[in-house]
RONULUM-874194 format. One record per residue (C-alpha): z negated, x negated, y negated. Coordinates in pm, whole numbers, plus 50000, padded with zeros to 5 digits. Each point is the difference from the previous one (the first is absolute). Layout:
<pts>
ZXY...
</pts>
This chain:
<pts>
498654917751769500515022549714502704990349699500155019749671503244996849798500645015049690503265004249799501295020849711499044976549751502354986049681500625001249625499605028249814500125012049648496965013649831500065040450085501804996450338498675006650327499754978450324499615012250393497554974750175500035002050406498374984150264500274999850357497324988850229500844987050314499194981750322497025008750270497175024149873498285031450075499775020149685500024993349646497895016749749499704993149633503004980449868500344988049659501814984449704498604975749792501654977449716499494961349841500824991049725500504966349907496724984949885497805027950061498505013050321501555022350292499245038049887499965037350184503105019449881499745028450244498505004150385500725027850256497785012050299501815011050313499065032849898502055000849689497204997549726501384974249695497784976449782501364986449670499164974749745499775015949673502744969249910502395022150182498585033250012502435023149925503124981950017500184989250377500115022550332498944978250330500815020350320500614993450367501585007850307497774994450311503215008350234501584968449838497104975249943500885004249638498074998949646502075006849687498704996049606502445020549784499964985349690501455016449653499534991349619499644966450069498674973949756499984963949954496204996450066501555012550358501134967050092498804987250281499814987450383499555033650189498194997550338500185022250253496375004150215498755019350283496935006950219501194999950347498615006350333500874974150198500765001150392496604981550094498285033649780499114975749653500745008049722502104979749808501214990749622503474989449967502274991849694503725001849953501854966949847500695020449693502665010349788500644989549599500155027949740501194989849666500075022749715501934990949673499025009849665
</pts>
């Protein structure tokens, strides 16, 4: 019904910056918060950043600072601008949304997600 991809993922060295997207697509209504989270391995799935329809951000303090997540509601699209990254950075990154589906429920969907691997 609804698919969430991400890309913009890859190696970087410690201090460089990465562009996450993702693009939601499929049969829905509306979507309203959308979301990046990250896992990395051995430890649990954590917030980086979340964005209301409206425009209003949430960070982790992990990443406060350093990343920008935006989106473009023309598009379907959520983007986490990421600069001076580190190696404690590397992770899965999943993309996530709250969307209103065509049957009016609201729904929580996750994107396949996309590797981010910073090098010392």
């Amino acid at each position: 019904q609804v698919q969430l991809v991400e890309s913009g993922g890859g190696l970087v060295q410690a201090g460089g910056s990465l562009r996450l997207s993702c693009a939601a697509s499929g049969s829905f209504s509306r979507i309203n918060t959308m979301g990046w989270y990250r896992q990395a391995p051995g430890k649990q799935r954590e917030l980086a950043a979340t964005i209301t329809s409206g425009g209003t951000t949430n960070y982790s303090d992990s990443v406060k600072g350093r990343v920008t997540i935006s989106r473009d509601n023309a598009k379907n699209m959520v983007y986490l601008q990421m600069n001076s990254l580190k190696p404690e950075d590397t992770a899965v990154y999943y993309c996530h949304a709250v969307i209103l589906t065509l049957m009016s429920s609201w729904a929580s969907y996750w994107g396949q997600g996309t590797q981010v691997t910073v090098s010392s």
